[in-house]
C-alpha positions in Angstrom: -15.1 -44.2 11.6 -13.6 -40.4 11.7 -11.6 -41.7 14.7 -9.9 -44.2 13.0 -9.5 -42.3 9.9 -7.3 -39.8 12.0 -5.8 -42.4 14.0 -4.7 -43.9 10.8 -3.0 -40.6 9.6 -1.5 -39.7 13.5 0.3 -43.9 12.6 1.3 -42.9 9.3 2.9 -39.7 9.7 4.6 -41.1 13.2 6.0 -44.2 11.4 7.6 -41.6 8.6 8.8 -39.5 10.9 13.1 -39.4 11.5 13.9 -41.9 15.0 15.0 -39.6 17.9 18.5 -40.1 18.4 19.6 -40.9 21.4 22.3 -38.2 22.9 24.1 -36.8 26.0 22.3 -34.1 27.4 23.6 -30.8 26.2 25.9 -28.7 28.5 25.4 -26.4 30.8 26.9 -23.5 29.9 26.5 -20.5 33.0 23.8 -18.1 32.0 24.5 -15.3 29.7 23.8 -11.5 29.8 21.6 -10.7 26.9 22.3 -7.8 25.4 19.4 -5.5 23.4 20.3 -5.2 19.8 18.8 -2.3 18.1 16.6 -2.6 15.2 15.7 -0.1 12.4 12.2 -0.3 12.2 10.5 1.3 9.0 6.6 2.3 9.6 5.2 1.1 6.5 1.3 1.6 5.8 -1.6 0.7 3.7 -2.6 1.9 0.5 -5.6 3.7 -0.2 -7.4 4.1 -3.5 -10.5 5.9 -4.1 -12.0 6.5 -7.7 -14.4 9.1 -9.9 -18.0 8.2 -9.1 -17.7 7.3 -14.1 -14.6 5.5 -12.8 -12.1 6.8 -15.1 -10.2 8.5 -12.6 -8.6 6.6 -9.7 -6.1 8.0 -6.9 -3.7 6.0 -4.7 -2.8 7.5 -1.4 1.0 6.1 0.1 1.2 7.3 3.7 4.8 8.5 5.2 7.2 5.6 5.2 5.3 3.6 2.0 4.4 0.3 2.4 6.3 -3.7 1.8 6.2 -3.1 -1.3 6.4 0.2 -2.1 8.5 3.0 -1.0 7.4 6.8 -2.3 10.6 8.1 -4.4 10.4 11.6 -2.3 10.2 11.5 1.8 7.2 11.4 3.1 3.5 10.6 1.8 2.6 10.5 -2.1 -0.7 11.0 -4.1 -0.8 9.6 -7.6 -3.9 9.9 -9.8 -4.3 8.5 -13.4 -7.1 8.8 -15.6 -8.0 7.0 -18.4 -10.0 8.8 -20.5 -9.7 10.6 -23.4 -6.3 9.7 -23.6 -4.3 8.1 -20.3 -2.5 10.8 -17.8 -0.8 10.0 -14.6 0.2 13.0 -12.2 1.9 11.6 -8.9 1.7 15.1 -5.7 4.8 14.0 -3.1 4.2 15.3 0.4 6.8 17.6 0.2 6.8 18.9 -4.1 4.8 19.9 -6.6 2.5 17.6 -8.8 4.0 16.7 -11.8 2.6 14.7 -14.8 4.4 11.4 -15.5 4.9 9.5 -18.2 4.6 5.8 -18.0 3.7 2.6 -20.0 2.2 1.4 -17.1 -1.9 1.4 -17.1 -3.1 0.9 -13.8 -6.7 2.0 -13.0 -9.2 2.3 -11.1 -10.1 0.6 -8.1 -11.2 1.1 -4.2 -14.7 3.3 -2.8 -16.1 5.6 -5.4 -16.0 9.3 -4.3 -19.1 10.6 -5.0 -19.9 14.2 -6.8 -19.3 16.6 -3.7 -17.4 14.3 -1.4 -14.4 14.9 0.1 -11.4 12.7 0.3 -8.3 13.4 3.1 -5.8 11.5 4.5 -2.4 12.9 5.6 -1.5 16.0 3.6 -4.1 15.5 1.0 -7.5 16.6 0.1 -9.5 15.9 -2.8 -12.9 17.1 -3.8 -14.8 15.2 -6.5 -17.5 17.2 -8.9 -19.1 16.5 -12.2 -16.1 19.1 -13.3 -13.8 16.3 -12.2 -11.0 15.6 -9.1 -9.7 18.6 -7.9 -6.6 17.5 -4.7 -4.1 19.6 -2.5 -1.7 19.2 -0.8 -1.1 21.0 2.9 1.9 22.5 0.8 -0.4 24.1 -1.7 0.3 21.8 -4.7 -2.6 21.0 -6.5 -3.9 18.5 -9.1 -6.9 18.8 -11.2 -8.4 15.9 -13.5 -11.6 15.8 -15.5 -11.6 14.6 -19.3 -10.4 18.2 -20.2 -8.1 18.5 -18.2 -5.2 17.5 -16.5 -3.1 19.6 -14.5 -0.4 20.0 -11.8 1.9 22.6 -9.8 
């Protein structure tokens, strides 16, 4: 029964198919010398988010070269980190400057492997420690970011 069944589809979708036409053989043209093109190849990565063991802070780590669909606005590798409570802060560390709080409208929050209290976090420039105190990152440049629900700083 199964048999048929396909058969019946392999019929149907034959019979709607276009007719081959019937044509002259293409030409031979002589062989041609293929030439490399060069191509501009951008290394895009992953992203990779990590959050407070409460959850109410959450960090986003861009690699050098960004991703598809997102490009860091600074060369090189970003960190952002938002927190959402008391009230919503967003500081984004570049690779290569100084943390920076940012205002946005946008609330994005929290998602990938919870850090636990006394963990450390590191990937490319970056290293964050999480304790009860909150989410304290560097970056190999010596800017730093601190977030707890006290605070919230950058330099």
């Amino acid at each position: 029964m199964r048999i048929a069944f396909l058969a019946a589809i392999f019929v149907s979708l034959a019979a709607c198919s276009p007719a081959a036409e019937e044509s002259a053989p293409p030409a031979q043209s002589p062989p041609q010398e293929q030439v490399a093109t060069p191509s501009v190849a951008v290394a895009t990565g992953e992203l990779e988010m990590f959050t407070s063991p409460t959850g109410n802070i959450g960090c986003t780590y861009v690699p050098a070269g960004g991703t598809e669909i997102y490009q860091p606005a600074a060369p090189g590798a970003e960190l952002t980190c938002d927190r959402v409570e008391p009230s919503y802060v967003r500081i984004v560390m570049p690779e290569n400057a100084a943390a920076a709080v940012v205002q946005t409208d946008e609330r994005g929050c929290c998602s990938g492997e919870a850090l636990a209290y006394g963990q450390t976090w590191s990937r490319g420039p970056f290293t964050c420690q999480s304790s009860e105190a909150g989410l304290s990152c560097r970056s190999a440049r010596g800017a730093t970011l601190t977030l707890s629900r006290t605070r919230a700083d950058a330099n």
